[in-house]
Biopython code that builds the backbone (N, CA, C, O; Angstrom):
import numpy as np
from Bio.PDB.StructureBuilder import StructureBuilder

atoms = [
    (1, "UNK", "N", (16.616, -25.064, -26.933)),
    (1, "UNK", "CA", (17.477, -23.980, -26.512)),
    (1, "UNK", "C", (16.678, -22.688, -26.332)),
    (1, "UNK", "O", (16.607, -22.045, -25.285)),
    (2, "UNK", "N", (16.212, -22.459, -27.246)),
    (2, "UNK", "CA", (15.089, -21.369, -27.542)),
    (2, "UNK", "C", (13.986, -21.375, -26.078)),
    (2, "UNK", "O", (13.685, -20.268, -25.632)),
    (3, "UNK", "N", (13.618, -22.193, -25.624)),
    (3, "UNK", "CA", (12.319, -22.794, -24.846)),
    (3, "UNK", "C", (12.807, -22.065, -23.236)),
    (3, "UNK", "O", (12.242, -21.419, -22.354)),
    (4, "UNK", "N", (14.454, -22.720, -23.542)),
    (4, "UNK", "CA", (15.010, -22.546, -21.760)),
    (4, "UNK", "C", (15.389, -21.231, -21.771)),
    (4, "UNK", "O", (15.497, -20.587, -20.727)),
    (5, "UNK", "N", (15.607, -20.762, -22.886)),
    (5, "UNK", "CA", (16.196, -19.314, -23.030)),
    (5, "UNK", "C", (14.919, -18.295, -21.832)),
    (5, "UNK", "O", (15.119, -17.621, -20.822)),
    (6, "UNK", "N", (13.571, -18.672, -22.655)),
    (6, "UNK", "CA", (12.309, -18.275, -22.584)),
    (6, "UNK", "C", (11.874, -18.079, -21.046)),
    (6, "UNK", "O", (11.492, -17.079, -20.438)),
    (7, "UNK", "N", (12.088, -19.474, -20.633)),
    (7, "UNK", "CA", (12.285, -19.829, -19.259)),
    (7, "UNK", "C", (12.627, -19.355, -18.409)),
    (7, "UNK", "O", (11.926, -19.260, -17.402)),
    (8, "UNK", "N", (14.129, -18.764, -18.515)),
    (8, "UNK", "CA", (15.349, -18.075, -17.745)),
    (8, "UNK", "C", (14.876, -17.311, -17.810)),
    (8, "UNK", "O", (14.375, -17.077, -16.710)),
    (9, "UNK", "N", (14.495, -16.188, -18.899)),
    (9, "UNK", "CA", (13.932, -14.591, -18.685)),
    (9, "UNK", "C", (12.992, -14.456, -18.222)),
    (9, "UNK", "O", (12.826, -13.448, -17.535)),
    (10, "UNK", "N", (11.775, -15.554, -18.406)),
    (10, "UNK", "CA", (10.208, -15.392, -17.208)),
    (10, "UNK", "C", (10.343, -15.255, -15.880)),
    (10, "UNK", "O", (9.670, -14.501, -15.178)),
    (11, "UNK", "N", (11.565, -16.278, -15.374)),
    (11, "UNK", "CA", (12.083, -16.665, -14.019)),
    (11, "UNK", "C", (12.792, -15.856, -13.211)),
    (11, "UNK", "O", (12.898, -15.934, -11.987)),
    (12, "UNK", "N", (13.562, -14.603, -14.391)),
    (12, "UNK", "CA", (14.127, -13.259, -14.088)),
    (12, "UNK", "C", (13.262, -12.585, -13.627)),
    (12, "UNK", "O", (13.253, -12.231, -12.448)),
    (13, "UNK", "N", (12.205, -12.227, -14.644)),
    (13, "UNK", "CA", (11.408, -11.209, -14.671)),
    (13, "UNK", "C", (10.280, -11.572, -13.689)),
    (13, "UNK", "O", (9.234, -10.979, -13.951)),
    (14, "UNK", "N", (10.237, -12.198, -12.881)),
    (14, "UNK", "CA", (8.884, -12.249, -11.834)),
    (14, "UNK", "C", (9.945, -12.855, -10.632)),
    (14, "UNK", "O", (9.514, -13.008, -9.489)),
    (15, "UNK", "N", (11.346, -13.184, -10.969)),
    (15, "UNK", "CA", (12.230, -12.626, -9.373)),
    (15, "UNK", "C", (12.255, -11.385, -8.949)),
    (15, "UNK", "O", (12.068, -10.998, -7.795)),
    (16, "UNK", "N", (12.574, -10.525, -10.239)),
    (16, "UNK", "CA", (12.504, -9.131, -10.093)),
    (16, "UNK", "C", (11.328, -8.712, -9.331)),
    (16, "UNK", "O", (11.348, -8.564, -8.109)),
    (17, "UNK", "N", (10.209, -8.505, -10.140)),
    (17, "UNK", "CA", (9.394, -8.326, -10.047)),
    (17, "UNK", "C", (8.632, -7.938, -8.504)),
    (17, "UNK", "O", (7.874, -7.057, -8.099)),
    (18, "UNK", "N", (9.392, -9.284, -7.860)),
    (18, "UNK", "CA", (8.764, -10.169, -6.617)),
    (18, "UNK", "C", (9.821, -9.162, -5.221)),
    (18, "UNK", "O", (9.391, -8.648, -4.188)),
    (19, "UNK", "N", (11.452, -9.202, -5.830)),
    (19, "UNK", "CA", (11.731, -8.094, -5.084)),
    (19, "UNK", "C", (11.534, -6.411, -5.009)),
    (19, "UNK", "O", (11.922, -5.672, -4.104)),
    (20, "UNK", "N", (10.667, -5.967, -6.484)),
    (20, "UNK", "CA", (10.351, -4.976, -6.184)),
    (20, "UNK", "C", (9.019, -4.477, -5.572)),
    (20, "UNK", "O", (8.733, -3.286, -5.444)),
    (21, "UNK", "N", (8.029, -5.793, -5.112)),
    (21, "UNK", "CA", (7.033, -5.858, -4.410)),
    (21, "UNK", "C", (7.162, -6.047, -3.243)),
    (21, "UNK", "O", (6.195, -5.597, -2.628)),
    (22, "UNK", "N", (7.894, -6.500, -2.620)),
    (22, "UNK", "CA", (8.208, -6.675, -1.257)),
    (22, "UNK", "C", (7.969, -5.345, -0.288)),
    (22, "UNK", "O", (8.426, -4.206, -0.390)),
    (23, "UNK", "N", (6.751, -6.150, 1.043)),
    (23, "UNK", "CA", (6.530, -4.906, 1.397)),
    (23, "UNK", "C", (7.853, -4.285, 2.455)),
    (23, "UNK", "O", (8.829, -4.969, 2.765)),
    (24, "UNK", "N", (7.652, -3.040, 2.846)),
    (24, "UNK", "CA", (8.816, -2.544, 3.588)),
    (24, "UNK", "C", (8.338, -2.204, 4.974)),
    (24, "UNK", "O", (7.522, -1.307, 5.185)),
    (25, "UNK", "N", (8.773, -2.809, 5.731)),
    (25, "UNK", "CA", (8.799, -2.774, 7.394)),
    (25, "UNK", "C", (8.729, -1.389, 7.849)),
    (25, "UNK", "O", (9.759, -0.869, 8.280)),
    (26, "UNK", "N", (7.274, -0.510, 7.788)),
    (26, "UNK", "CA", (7.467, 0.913, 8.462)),
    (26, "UNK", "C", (6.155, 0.766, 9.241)),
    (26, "UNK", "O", (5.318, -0.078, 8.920)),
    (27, "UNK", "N", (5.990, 1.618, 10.288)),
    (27, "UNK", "CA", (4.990, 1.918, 11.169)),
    (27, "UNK", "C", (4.490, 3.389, 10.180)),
    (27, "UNK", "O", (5.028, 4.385, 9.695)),
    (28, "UNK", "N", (2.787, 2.613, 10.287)),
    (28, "UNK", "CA", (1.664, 4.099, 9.264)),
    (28, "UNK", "C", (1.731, 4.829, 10.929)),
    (28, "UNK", "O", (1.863, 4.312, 12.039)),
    (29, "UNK", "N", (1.544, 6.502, 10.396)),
    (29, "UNK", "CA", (1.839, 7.413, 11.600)),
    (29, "UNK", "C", (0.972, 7.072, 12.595)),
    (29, "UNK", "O", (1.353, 6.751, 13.721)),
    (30, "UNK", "N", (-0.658, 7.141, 12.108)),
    (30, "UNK", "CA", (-1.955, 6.959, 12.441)),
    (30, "UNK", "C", (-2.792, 5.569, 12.251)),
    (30, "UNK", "O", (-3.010, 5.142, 11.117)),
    (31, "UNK", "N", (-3.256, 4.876, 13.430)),
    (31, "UNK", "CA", (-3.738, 3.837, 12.706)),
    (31, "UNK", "C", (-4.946, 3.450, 13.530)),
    (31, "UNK", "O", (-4.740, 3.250, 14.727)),
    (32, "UNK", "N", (-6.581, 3.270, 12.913)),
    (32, "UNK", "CA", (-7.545, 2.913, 13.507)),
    (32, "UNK", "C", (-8.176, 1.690, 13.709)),
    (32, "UNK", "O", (-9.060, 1.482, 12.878)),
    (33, "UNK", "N", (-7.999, 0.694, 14.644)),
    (33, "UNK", "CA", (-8.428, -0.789, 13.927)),
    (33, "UNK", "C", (-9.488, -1.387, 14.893)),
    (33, "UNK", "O", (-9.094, -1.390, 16.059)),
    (34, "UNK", "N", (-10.701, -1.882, 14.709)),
    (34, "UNK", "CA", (-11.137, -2.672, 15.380)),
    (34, "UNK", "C", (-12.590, -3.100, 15.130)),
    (34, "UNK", "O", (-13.219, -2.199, 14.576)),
    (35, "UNK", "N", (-13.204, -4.041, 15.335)),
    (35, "UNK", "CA", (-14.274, -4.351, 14.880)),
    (35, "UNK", "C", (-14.735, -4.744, 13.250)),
    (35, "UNK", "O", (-15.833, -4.485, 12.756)),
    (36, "UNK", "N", (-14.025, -5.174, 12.826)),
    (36, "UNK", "CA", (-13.683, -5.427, 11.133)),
    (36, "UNK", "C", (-13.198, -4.295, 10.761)),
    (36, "UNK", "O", (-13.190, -4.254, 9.531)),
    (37, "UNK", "N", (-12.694, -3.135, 11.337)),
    (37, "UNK", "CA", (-12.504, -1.831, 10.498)),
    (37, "UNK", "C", (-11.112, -1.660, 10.174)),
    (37, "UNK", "O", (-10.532, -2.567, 10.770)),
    (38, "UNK", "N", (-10.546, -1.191, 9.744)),
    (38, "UNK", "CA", (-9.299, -0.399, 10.091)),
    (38, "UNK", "C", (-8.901, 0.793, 8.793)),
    (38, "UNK", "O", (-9.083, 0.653, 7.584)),
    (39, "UNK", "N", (-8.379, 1.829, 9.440)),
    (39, "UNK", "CA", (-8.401, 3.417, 9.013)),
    (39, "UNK", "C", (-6.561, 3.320, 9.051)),
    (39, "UNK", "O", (-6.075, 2.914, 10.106)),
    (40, "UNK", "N", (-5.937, 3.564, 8.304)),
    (40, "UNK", "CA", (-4.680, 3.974, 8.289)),
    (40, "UNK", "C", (-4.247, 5.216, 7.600)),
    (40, "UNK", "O", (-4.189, 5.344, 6.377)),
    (41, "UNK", "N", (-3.895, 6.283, 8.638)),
    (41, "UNK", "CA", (-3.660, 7.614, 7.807)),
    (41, "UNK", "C", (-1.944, 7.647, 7.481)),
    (41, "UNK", "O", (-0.996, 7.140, 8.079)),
    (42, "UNK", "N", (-2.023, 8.386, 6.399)),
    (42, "UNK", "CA", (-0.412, 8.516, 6.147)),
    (42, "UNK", "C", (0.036, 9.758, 6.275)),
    (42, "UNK", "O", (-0.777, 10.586, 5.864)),
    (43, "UNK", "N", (1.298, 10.322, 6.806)),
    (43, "UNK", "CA", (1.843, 11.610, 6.632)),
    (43, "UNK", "C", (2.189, 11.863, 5.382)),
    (43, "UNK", "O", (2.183, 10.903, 4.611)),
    (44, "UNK", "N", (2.611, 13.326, 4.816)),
    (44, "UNK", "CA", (3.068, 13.591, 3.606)),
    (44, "UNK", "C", (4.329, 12.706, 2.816)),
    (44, "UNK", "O", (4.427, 12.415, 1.624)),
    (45, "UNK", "N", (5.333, 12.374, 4.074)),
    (45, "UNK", "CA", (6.493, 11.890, 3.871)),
    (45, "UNK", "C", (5.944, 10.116, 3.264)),
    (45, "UNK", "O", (6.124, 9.439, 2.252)),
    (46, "UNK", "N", (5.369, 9.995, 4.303)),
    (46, "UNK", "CA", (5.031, 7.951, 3.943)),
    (46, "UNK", "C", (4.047, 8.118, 2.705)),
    (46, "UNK", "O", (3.904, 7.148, 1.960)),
    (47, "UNK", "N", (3.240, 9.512, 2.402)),
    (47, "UNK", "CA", (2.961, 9.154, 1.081)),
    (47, "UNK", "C", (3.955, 9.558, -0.509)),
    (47, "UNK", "O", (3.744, 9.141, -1.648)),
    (48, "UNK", "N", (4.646, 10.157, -0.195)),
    (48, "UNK", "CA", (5.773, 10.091, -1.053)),
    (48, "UNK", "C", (6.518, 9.053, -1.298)),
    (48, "UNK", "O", (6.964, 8.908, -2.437)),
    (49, "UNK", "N", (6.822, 8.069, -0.228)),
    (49, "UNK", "CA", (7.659, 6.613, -0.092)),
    (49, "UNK", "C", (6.395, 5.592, -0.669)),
    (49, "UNK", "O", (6.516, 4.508, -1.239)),
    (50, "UNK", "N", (5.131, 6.345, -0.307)),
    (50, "UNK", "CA", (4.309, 5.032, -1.475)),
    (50, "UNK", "C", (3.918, 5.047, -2.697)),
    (50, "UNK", "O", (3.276, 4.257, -3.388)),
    (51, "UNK", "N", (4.491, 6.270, -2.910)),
    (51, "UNK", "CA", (4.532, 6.553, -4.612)),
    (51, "UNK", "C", (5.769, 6.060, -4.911)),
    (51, "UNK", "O", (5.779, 5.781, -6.110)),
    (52, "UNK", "N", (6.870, 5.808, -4.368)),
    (52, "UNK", "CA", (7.997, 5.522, -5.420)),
    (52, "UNK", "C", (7.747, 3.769, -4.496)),
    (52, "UNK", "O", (8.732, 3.571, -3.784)),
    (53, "UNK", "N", (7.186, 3.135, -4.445)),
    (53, "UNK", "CA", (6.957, 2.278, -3.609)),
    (53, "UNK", "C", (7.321, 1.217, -2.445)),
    (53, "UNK", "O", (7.515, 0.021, -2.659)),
    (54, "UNK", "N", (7.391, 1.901, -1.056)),
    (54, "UNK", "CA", (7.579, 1.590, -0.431)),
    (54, "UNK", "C", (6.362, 1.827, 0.786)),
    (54, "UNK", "O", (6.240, 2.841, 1.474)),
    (55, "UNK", "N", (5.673, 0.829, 0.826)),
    (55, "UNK", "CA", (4.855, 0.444, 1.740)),
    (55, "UNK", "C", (4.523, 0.081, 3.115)),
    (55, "UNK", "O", (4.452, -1.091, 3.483)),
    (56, "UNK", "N", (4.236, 1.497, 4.184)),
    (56, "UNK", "CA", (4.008, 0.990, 5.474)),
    (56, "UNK", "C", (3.068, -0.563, 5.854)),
    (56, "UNK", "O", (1.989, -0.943, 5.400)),
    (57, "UNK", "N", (3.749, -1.036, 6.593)),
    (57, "UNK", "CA", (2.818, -1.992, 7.435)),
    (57, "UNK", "C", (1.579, -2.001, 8.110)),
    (57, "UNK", "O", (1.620, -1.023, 8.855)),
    (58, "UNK", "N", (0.339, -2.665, 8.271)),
    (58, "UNK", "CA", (-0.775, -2.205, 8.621)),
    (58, "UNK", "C", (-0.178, -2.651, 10.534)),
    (58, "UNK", "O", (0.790, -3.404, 10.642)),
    (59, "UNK", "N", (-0.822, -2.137, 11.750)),
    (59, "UNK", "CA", (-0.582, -2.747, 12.527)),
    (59, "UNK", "C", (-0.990, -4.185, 12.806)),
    (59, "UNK", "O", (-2.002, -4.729, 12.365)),
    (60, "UNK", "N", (0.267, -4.929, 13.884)),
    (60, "UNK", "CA", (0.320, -6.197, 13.878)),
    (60, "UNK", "C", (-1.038, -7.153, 14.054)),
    (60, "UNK", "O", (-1.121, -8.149, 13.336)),
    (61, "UNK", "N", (-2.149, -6.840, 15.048)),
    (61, "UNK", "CA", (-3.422, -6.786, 15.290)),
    (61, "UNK", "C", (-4.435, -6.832, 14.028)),
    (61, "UNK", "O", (-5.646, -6.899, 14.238)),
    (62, "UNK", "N", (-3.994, -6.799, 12.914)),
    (62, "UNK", "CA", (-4.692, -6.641, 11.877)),
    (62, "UNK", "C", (-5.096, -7.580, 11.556)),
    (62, "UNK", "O", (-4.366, -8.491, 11.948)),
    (63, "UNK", "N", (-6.262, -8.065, 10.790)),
    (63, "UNK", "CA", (-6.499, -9.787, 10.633)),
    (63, "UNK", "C", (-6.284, -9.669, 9.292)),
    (63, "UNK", "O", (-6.552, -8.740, 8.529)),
    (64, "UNK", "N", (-5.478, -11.319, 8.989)),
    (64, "UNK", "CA", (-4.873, -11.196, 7.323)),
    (64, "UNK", "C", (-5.461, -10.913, 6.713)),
    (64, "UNK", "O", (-4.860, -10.300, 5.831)),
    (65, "UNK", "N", (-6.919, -10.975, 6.477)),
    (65, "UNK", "CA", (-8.149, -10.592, 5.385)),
    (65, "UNK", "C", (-7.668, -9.084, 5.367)),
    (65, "UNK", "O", (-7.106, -8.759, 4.320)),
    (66, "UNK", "N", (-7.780, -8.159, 6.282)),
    (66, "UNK", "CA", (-7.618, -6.675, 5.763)),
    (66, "UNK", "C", (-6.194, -6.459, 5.472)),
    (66, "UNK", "O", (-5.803, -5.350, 5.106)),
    (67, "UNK", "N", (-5.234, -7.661, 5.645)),
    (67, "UNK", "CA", (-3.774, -7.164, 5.710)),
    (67, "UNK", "C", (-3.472, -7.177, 4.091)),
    (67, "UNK", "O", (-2.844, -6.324, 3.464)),
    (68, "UNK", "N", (-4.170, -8.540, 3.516)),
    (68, "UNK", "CA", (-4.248, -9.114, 2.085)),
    (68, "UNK", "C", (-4.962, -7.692, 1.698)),
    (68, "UNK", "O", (-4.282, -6.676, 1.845)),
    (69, "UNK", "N", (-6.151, -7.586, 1.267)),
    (69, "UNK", "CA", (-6.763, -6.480, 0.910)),
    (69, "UNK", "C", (-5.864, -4.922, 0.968)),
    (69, "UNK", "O", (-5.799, -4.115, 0.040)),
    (70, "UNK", "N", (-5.272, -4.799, 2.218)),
    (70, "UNK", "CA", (-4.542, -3.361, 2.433)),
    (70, "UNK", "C", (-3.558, -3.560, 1.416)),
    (70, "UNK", "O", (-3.813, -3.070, 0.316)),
    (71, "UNK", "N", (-2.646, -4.087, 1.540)),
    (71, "UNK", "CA", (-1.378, -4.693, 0.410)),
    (71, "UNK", "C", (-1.904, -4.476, -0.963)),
    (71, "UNK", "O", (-1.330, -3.759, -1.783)),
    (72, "UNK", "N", (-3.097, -5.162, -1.208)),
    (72, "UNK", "CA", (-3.579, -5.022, -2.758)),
    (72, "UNK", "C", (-3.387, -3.803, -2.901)),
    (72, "UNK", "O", (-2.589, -3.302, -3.693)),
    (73, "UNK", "N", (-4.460, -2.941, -1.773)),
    (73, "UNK", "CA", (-4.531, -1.435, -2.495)),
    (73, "UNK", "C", (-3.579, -0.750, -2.698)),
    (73, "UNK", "O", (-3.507, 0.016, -3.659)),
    (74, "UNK", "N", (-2.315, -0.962, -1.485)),
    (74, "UNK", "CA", (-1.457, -0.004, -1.544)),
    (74, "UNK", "C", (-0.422, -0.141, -3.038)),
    (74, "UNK", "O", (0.180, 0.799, -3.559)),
    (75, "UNK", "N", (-0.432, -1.297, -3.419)),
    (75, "UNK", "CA", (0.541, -1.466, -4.550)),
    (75, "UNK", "C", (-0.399, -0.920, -5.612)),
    (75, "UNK", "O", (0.197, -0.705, -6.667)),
    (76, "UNK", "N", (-1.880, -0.594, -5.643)),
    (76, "UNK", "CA", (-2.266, -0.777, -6.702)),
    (76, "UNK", "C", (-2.774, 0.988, -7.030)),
    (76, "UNK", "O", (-3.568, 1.442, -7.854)),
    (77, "UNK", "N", (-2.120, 1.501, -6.231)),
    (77, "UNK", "CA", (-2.151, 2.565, -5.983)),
    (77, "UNK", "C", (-1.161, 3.851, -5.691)),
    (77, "UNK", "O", (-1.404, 4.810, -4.960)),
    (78, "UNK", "N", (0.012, 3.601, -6.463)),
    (78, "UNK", "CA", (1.172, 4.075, -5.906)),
    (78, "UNK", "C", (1.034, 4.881, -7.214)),
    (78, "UNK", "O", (2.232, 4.824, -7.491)),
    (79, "UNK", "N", (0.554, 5.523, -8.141)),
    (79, "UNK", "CA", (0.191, 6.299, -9.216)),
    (79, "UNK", "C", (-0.482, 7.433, -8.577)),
    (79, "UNK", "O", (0.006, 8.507, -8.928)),
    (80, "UNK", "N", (-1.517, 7.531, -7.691)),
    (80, "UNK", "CA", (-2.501, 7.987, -6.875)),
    (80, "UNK", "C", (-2.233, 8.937, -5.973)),
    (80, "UNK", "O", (-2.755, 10.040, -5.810)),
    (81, "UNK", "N", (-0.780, 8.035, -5.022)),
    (81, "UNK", "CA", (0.153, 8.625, -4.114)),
    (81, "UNK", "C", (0.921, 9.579, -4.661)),
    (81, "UNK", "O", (1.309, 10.540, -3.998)),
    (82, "UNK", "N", (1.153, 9.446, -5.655)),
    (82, "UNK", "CA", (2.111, 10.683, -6.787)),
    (82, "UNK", "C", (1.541, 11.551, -6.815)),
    (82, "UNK", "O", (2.033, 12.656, -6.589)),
    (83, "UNK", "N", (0.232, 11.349, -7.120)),
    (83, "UNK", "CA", (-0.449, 12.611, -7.683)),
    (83, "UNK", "C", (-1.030, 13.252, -6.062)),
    (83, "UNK", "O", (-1.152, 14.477, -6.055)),
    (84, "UNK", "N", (-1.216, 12.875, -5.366)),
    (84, "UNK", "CA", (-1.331, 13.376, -3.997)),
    (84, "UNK", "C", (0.179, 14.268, -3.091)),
    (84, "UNK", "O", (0.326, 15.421, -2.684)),
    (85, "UNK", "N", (0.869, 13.315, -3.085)),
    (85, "UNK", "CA", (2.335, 13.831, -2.709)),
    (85, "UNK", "C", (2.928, 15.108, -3.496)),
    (85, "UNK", "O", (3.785, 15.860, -3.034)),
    (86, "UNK", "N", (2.173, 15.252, -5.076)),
    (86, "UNK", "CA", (2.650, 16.208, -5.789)),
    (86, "UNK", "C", (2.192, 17.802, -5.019)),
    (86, "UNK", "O", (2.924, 18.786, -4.910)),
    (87, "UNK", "N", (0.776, 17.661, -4.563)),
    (87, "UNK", "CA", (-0.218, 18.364, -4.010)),
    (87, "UNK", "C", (0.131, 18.950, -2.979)),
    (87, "UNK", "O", (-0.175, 20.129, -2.803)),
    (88, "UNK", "N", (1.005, 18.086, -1.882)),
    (88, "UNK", "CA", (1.165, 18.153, -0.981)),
    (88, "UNK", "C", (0.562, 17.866, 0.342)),
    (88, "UNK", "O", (0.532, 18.262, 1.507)),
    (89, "UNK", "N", (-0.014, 16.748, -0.656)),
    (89, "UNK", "CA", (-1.680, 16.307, 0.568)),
    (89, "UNK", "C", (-0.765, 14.574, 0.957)),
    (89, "UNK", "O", (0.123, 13.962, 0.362)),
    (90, "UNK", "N", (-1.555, 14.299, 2.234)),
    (90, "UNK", "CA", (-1.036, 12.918, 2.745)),
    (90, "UNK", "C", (-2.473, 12.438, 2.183)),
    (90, "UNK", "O", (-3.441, 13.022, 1.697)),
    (91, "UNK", "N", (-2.157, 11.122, 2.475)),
    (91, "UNK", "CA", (-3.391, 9.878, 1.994)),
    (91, "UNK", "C", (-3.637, 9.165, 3.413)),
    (91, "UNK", "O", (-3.317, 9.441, 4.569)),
    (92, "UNK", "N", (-4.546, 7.838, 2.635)),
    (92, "UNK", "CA", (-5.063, 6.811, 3.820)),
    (92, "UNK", "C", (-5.632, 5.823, 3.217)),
    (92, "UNK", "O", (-6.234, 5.953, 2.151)),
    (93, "UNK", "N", (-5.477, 4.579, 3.930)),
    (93, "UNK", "CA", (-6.687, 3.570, 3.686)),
    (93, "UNK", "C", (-7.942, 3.313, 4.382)),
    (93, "UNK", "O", (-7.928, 3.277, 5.612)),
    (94, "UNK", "N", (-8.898, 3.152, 3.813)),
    (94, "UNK", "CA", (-10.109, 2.708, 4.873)),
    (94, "UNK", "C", (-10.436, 1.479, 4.566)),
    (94, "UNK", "O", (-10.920, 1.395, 3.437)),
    (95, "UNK", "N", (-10.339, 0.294, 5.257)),
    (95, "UNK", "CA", (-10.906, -1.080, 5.009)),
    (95, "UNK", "C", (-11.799, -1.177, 6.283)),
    (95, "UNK", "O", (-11.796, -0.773, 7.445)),
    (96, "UNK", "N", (-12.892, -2.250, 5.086)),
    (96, "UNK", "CA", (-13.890, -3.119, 6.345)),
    (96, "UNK", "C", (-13.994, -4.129, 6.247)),
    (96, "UNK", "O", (-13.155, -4.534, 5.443)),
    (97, "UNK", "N", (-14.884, -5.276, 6.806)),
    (97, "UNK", "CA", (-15.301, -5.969, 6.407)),
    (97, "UNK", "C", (-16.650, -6.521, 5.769)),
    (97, "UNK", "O", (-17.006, -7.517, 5.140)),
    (98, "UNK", "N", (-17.327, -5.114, 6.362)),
    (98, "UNK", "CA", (-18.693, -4.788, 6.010)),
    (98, "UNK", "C", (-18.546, -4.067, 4.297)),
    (98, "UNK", "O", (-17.824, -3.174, 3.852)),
    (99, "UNK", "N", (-19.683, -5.014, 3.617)),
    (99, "UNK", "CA", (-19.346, -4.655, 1.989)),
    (99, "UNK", "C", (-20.159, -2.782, 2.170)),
    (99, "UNK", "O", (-19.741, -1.828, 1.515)),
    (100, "UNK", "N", (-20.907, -2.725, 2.825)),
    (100, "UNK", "CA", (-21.727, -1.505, 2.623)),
    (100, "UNK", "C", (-21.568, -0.062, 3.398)),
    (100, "UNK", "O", (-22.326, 0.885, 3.605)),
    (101, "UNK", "N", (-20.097, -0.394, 3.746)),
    (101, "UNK", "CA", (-18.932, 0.111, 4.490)),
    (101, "UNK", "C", (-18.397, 1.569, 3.625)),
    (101, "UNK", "O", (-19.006, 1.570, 2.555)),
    (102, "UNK", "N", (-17.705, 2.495, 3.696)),
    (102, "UNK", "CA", (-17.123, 3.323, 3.117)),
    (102, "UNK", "C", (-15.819, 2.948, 2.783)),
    (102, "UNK", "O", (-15.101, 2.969, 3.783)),
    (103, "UNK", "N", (-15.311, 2.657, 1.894)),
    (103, "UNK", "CA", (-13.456, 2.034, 2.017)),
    (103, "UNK", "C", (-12.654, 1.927, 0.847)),
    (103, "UNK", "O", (-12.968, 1.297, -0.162)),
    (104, "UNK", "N", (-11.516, 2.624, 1.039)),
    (104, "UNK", "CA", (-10.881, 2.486, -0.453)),
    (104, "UNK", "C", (-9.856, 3.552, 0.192)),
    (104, "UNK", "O", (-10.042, 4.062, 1.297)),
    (105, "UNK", "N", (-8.459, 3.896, -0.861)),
    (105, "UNK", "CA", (-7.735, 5.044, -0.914)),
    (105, "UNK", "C", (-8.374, 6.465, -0.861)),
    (105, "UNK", "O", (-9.359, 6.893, -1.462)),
    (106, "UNK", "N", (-7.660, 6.989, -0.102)),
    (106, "UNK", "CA", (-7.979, 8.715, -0.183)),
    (106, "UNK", "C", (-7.169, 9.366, 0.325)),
    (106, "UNK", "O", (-6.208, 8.977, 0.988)),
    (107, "UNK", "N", (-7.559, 10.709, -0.004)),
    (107, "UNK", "CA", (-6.478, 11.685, 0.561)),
    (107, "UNK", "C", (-6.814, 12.583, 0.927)),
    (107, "UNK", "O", (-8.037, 12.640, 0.800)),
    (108, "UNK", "N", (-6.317, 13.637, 1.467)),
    (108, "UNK", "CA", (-6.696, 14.583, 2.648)),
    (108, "UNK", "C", (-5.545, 15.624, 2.758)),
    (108, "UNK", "O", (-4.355, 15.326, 2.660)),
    (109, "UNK", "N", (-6.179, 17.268, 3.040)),
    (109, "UNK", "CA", (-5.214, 18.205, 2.684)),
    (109, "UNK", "C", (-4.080, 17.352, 4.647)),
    (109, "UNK", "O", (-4.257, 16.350, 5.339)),
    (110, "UNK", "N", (-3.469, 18.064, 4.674)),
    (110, "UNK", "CA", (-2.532, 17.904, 6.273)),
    (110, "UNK", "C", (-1.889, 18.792, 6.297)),
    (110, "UNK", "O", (-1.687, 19.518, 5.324)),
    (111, "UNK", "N", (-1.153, 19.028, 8.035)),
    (111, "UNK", "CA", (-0.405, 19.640, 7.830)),
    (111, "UNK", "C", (0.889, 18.425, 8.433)),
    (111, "UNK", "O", (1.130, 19.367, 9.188)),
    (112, "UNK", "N", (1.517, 17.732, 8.668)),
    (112, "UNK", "CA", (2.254, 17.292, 8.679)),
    (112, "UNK", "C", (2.735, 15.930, 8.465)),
    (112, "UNK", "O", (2.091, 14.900, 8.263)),
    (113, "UNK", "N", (4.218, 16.163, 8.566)),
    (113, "UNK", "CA", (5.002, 15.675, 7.500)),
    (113, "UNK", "C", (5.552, 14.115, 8.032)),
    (113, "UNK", "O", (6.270, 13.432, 7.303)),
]
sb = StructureBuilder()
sb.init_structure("model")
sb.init_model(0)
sb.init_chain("A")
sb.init_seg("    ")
for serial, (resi, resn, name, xyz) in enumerate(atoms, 1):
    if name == "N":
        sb.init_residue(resn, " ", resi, " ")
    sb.init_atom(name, np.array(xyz, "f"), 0.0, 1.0, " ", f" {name:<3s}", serial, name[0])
structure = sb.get_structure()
């Protein structure tokens, strides 16, 4: 009894979980892609929606390797977006495929929203 109890609440807790990861269908304002690269800038507004987490889409053209990778960062990074959005600064991703590449989250003063 005890075991299935155990069960039921693991099975809760990573349904949950699973719908509060789900990414959300938005177009990033700015988006740079090609040659293993891709640059996605965010406005002030889409970085506020990725602090409470809701996650633009990389464009469709994207190859799953940077789409997998973009996804990681953006969830793993929605602490980051807070503290940026607080600022009043927008963010971005930079992915490559080149390891010796420049790439990761950042942010940047802007002016719009």
């Amino acid at each position: 009894m005890k075991k299935s109890a155990v069960v039921l609440a693991l099975a809760g807790a990573i349904a949950g979980t699973t719908a509060l990861a789900t990414p959300t269908p938005a177009d990033a304002s700015v988006a740079s892609c090609g040659e293993g690269r891709c640059t996605v800038y965010l406005s002030k507004s889409e970085t506020r929606a990725l602090a409470n987490g809701n996650v633009p889409a990389p464009p469709a053209a994207t190859a799953w390797q940077l789409k997998a990778a973009y996804y990681s960062l953006a969830y793993g990074h929605r602490w980051f977006a807070g503290q940026y959005a607080n600022r009043g600064w927008c963010s971005g991703f930079r992915l490559s495929i080149y390891p010796w590449e420049s790439q990761g989250y950042f942010g940047y003063a802007c002016n719009w929203n």
